[in-house]
C-alpha positions as CSV (number, residue, x, y, z in Angstrom):
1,X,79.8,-14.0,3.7
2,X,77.7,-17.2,3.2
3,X,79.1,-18.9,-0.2
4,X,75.3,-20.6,0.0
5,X,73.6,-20.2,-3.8
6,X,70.4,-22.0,-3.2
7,X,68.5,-22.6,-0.1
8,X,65.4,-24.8,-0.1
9,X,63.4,-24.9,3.1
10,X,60.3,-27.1,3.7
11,X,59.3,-27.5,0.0
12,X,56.1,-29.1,-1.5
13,X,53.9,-28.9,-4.1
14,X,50.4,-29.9,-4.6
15,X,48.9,-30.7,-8.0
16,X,45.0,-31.1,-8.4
17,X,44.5,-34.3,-10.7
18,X,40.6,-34.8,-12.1
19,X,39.8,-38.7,-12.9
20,X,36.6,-39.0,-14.9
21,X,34.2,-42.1,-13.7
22,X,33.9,-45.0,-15.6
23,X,30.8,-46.9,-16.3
24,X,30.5,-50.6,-16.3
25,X,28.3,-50.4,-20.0
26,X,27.5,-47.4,-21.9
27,X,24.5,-47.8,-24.3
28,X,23.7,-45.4,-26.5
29,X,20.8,-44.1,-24.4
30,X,23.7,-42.9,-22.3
31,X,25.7,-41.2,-25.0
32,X,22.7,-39.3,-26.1
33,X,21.7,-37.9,-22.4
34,X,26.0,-37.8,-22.3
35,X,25.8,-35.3,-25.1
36,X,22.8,-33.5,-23.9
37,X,24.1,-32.9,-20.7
38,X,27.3,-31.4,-22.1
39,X,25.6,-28.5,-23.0
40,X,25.0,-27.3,-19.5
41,X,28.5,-28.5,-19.2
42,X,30.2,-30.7,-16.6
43,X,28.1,-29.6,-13.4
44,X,24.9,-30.3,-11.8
45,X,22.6,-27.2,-10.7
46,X,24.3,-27.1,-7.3
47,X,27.7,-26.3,-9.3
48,X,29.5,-29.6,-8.5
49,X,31.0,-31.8,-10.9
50,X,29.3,-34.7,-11.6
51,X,31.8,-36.7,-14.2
52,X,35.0,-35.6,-12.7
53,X,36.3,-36.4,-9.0
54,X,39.9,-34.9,-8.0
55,X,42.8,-36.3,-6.0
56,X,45.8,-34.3,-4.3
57,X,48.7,-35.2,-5.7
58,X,52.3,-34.1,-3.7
59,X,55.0,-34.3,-6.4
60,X,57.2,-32.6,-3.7
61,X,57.1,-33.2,0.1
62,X,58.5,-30.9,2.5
63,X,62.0,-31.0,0.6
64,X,64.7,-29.0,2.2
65,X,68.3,-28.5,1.2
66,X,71.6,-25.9,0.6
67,X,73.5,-25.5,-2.4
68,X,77.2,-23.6,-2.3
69,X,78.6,-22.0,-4.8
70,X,80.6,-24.3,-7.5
71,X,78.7,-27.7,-6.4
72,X,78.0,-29.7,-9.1
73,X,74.5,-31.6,-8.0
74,X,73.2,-34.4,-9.3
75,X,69.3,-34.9,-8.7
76,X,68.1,-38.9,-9.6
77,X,65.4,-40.7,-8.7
78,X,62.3,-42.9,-10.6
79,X,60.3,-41.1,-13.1
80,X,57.4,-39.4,-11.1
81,X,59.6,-38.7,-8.3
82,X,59.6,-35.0,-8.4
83,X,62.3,-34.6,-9.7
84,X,61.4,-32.1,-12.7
85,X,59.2,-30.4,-10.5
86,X,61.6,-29.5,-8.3
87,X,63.7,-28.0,-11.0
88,X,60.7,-26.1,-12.6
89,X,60.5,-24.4,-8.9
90,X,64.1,-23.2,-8.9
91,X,63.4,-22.0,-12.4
92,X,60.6,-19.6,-11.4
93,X,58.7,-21.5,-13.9
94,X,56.0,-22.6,-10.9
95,X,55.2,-21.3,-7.7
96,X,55.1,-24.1,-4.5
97,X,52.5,-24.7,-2.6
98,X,54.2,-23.7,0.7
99,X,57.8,-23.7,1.5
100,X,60.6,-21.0,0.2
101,X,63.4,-21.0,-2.4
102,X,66.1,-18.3,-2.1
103,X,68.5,-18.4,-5.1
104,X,71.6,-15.9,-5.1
105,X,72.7,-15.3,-9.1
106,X,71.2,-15.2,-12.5
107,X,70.0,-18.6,-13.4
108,X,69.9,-20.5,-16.5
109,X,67.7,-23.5,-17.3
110,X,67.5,-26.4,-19.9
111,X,64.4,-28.5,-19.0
112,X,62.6,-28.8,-22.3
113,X,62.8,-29.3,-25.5
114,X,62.5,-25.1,-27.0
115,X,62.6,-24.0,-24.0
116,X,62.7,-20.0,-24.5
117,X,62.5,-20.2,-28.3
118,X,60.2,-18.5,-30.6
119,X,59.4,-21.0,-33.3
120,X,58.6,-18.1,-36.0
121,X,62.4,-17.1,-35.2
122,X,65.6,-17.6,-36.6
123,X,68.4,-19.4,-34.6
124,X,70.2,-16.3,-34.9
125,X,67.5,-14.2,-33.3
126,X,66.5,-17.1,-30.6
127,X,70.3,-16.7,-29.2
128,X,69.5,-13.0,-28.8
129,X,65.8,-13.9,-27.2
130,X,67.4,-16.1,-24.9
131,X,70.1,-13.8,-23.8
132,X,67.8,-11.0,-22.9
133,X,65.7,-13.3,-21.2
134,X,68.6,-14.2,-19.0
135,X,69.2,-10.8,-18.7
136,X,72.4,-10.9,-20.9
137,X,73.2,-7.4,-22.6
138,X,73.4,-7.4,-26.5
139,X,77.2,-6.3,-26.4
140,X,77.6,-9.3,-24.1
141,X,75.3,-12.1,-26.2
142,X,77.7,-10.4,-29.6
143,X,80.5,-11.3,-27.9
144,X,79.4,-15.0,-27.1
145,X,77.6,-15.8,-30.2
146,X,80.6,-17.3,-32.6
147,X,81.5,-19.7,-29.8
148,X,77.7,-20.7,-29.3
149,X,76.8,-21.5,-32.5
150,X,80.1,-23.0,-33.3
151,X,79.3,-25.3,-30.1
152,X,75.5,-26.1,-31.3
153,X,77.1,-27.0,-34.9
154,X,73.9,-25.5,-36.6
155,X,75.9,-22.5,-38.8
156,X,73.9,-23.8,-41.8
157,X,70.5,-24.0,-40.2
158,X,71.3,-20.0,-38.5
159,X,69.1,-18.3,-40.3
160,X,65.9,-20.6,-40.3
161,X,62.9,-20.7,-38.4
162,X,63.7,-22.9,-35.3
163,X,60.2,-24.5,-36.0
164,X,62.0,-26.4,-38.9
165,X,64.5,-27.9,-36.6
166,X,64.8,-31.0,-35.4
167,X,64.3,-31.7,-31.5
168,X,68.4,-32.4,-31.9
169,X,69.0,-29.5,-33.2
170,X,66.8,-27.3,-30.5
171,X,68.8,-29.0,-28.1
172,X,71.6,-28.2,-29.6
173,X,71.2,-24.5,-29.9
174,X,69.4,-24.3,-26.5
175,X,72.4,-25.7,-24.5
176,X,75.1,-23.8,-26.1
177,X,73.2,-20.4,-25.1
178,X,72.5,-21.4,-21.6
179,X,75.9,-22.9,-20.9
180,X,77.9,-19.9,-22.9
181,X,76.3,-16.9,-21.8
182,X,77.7,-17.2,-18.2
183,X,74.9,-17.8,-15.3
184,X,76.0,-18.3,-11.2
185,X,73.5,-20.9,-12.1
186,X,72.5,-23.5,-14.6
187,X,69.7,-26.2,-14.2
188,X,69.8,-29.0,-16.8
189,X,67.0,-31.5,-17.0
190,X,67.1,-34.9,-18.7
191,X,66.4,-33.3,-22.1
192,X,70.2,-33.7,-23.1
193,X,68.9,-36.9,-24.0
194,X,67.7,-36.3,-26.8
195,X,70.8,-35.3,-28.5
196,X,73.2,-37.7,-30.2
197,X,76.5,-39.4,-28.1
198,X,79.0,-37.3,-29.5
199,X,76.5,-34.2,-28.3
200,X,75.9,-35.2,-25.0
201,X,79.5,-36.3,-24.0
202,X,80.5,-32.9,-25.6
203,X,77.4,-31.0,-23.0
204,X,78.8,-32.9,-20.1
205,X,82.3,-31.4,-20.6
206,X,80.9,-28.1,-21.2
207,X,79.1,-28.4,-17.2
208,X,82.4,-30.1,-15.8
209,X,83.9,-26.7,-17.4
210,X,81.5,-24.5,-15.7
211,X,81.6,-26.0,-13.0
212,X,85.2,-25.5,-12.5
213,X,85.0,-22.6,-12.9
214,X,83.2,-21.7,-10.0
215,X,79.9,-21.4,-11.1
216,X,76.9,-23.7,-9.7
217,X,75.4,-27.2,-11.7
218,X,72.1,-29.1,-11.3
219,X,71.6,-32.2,-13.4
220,X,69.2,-34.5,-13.3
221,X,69.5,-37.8,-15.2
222,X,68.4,-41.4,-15.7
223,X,72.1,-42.0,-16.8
224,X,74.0,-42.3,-13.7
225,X,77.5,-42.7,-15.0
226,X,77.2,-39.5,-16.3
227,X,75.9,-38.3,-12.7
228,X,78.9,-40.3,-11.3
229,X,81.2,-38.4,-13.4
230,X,79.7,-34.7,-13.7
231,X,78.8,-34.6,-10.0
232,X,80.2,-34.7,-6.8
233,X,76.8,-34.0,-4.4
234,X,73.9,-35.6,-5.1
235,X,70.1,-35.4,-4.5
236,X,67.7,-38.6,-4.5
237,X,64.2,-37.8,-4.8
238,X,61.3,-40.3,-4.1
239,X,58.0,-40.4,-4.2
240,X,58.1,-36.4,-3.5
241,X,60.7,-36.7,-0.5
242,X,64.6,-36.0,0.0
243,X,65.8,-39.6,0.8
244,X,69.0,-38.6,0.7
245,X,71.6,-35.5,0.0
246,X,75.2,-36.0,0.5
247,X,78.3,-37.2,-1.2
248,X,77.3,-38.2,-5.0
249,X,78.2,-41.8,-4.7
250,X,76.7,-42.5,-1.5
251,X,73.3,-41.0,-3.0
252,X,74.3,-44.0,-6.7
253,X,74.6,-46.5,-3.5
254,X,71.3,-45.9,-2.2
255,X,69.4,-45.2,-4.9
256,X,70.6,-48.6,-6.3
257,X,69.4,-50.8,-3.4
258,X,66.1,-49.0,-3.2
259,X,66.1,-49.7,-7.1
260,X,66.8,-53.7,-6.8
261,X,64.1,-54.3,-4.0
262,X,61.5,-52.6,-5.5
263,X,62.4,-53.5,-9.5
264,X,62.3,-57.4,-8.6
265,X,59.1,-56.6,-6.7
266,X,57.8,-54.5,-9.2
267,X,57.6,-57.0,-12.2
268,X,56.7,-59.3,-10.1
269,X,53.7,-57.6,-10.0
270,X,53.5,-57.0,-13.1
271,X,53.3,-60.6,-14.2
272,X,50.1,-62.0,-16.1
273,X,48.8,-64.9,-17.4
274,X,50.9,-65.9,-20.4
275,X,53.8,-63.5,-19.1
276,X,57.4,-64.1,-18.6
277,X,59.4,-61.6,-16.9
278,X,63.5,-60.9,-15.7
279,X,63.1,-59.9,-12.0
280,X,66.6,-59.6,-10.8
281,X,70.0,-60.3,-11.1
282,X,73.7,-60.7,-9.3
283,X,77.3,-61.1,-10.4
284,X,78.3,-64.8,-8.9
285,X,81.7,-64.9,-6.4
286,X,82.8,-61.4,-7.6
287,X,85.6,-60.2,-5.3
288,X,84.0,-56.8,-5.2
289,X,82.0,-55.5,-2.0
290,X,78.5,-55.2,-4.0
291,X,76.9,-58.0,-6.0
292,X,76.6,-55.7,-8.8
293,X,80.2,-54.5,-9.5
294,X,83.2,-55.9,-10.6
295,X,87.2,-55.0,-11.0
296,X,88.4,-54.1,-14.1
297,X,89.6,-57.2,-15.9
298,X,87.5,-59.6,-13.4
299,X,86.4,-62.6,-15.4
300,X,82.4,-62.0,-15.4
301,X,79.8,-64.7,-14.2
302,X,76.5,-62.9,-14.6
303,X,73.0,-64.6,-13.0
304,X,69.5,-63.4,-14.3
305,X,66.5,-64.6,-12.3
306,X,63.6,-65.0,-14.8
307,X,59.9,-66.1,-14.4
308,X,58.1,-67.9,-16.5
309,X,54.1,-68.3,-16.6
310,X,54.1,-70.5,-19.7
311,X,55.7,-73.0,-21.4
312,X,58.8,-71.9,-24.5
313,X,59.2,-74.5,-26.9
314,X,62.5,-72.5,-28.3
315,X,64.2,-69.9,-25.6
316,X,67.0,-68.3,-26.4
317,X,68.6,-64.7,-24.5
318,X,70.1,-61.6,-26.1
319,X,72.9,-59.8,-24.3
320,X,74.1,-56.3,-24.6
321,X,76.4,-53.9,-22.8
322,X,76.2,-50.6,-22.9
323,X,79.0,-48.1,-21.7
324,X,77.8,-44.7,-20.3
325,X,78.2,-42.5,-23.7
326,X,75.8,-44.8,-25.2
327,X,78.5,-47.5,-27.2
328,X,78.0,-50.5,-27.6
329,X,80.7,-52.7,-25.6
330,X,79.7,-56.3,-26.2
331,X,76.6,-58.1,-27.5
332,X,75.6,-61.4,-28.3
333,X,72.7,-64.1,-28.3
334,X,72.8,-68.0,-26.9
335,X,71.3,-69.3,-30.5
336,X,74.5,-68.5,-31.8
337,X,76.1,-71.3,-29.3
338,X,75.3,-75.0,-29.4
339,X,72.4,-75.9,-27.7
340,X,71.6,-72.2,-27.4
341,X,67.5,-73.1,-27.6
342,X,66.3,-75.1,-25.1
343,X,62.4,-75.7,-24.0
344,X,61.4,-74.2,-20.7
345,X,59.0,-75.2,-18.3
346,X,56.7,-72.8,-16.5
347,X,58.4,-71.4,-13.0
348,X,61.7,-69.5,-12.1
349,X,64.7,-69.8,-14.1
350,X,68.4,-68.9,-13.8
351,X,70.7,-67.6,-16.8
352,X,73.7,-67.9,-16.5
353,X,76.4,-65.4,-18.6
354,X,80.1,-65.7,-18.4
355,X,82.4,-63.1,-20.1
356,X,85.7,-61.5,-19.5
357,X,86.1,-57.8,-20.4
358,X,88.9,-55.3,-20.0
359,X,86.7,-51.9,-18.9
360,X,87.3,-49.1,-17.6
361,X,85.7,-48.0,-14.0
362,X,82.6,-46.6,-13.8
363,X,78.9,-47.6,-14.6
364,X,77.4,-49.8,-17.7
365,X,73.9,-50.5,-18.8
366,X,72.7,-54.5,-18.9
367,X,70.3,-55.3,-21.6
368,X,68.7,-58.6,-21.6
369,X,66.1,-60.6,-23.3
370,X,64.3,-63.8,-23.6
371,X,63.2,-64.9,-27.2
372,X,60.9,-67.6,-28.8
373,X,61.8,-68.7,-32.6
374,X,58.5,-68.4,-33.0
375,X,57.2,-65.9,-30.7
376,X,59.9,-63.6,-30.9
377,X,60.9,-61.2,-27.9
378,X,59.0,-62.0,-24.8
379,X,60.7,-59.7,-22.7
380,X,63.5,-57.2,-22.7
381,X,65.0,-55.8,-19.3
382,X,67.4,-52.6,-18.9
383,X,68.9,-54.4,-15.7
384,X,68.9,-52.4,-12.4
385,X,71.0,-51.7,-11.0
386,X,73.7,-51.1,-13.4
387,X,77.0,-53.1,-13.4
388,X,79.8,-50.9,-11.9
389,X,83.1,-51.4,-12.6
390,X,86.2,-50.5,-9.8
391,X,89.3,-50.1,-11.5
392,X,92.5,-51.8,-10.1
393,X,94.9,-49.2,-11.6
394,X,95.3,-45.9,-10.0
395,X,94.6,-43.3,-13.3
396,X,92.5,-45.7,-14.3
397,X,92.2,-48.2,-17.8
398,X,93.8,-46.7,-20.8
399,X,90.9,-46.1,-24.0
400,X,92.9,-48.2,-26.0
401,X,93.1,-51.1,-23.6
402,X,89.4,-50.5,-23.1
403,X,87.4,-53.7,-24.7
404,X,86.8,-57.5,-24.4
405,X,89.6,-60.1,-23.4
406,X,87.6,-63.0,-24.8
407,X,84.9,-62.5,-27.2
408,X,83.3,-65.3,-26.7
409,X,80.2,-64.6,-24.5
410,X,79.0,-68.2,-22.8
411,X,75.3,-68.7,-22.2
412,X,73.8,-71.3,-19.6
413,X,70.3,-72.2,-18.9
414,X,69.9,-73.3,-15.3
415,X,66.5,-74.9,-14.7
């Protein structure tokens, strides 16, 4: 007997998106035979539209793919990539345009905010909804529902519309039902974001649970760390197409180079008169094999490439690093250093960071920023890709030796 869950053959989907014509000037003659002709509405007497003109738009592209039973998938790609689409298919939620989806097991999904809730409900009478709609008996939801609300910590808030909660607390309450009441299948979209760090470190152990125990994952996230750890397979969407699907942290790897040529290209592009702009960056003579990651305990020399099309009379850079539950690990800014404001000249920078940190492996967020005195920020960058640490010890770095060797965080301006 095939252990295959979900099998996805030759995929897309096909939106129709309407773009309404601009005009060079509008006078008020033109409103007035605007609003006139809006009674007859939007279409000439041959019935075509005359304001509107529609494009095809594939969010997915002839995807296809297989799914056993207990993988733990993570799905990543750029925002736009299809990659909610594609979970709103498996979901029943929307048909495809062509292509077929068999799914063996009852399936639960998390991909908005309130997804399934009643907002005249109660919390109390939501769980219920939600396990009938998954097709949960009520003997079965009874028997679940002190461990789910004890999970979504909202005992106090049980009995109150859910249209009074907060989009923390819907989370909450929506997670704990789907991940408690036993699917072969649960589909998680990005919306774990919106819960605190305690929340979503607590969700992720709940789907490394589940998933241990033999039942099937899908995840999609912006927060690959979290991939990294929760995952073992992985799925990279782009632009509507499977670029790859294979082991998790060959899918990080390639995801991340596609992410460095096209981010340093992309705000490039971006630039403007009057704009200045971080375009890439590059840990200098690390003994890793990637110019983006570094052992554990490695002395850091970090290089940010940053262009310029005006003149600063007072620069200065913020630094932050961010581990992947969201804590801060280190932060700092050059005008706390001598000679931490210097004047820059229009064209291409480098800044240079140098720190040493004791951290444990896995993925961390760069955040970086160039300031005026008296402009204020001029640009803020969530570097790509993120720094990856490899740890040298075999169970990895203690918590407790987790943390900075040095804290003194060295800023150079090479111009």
């Amino acid at each position: 007997m095939s252990d295959t869950v979900i099998r996805v053959e030759n995929l897309s989907k096909k939106y129709i998106i309407g773009h309404q014509k601009q005009e060079r000037y509008v006078s008020l003659r033109d409103v007035m035979a605007d609003k006139v002709k809006s009674f007859g509405g939007l279409f000439s007497r041959n019935g075509k539209a005359e304001d509107l003109t529609h494009e095809d738009f594939w969010a997915l592209k002839d995807v296809s793919f297989e799914i056993k039973q207990g993988d733990r998938v993570g799905i990543i790609g750029r925002n736009g990539a299809g990659k909610s689409t594609l979970l709103k298919i498996l979901s029943r939620i929307t048909e495809p345009t062509s292509g077929r989806i068999s799914i063996k097991g009852r399936v639960a999904s998390l991909l908005e905010v309130g997804t399934g809730f009643h907002p005249e409900l109660t919390g109390r009478e939501n769980v219920y909804l939600n396990g009938a709609i998954l097709g949960m008996d009520r003997w079965e939801i009874k028997k679940k529902f002190d461990e789910i609300v004890a999970f979504a910590e909202v005992e106090k808030f049980l009995d109150t519309p859910v249209k009074r909660y907060s989009s923390g607390m819907y989370v909450r309450l929506a997670f704990a039902v789907a991940a408690h009441l036993e699917p072969e299948i649960l589909i998680v979209d990005e919306v774990l974001a919106v819960g605190d760090t305690a929340f979503q470190k607590k969700c992720l152990g709940k789907m490394e649970d589940v998933g241990k125990e033999g039942r099937t994952v899908l995840f999609v996230s912006h927060n690959l760390s979290a991939i990294q750890r929760l995952c073992t397979t992985g799925i990279y969407l782009k632009s509507g197409e499977l670029r790859v699907f294979r082991d998790i942290s060959k899918v990080i790897e390639t995801y991340h180079q596609d992410s460095l040529s096209h981010s340093g290209q992309e705000r490039q592009d971006l630039l403007k008169e009057g704009e200045v702009k971080f375009v890439q960056w590059v840990l200098s003579k690390t003994t890793a094999k990637s110019k983006h990651s570094c052992y554990s305990r490695d002395e850091c020399k970090m290089l940010f490439k940053l262009i310029s099309k005006r003149k600063i009379k007072n620069a200065f850079v913020g630094f932050a690093l961010w581990d992947s539950r969201g804590d801060l690990i280190l932060a700092g800014t050059s005008k706390d250093q001598e000679g931490g404001c210097i004047y820059l000249n229009e064209g291409v920078h480098t800044i240079e960071i140098n720190t040493k940190l004791a951290l444990k492996g896995g993925s961390y967020q760069i955040d970086i920023s160039l300031n005026d005195l008296e402009d204020g920020l001029l640009d803020i960058w969530n570097a790509t890709p993120q720094l990856m640490v490899v740890s040298m010890l075999e169970n990895n770095l203690p918590e407790k030796w987790q943390g900075i060797l040095n804290e003194e965080i060295k800023f150079n301006f090479c111009i």
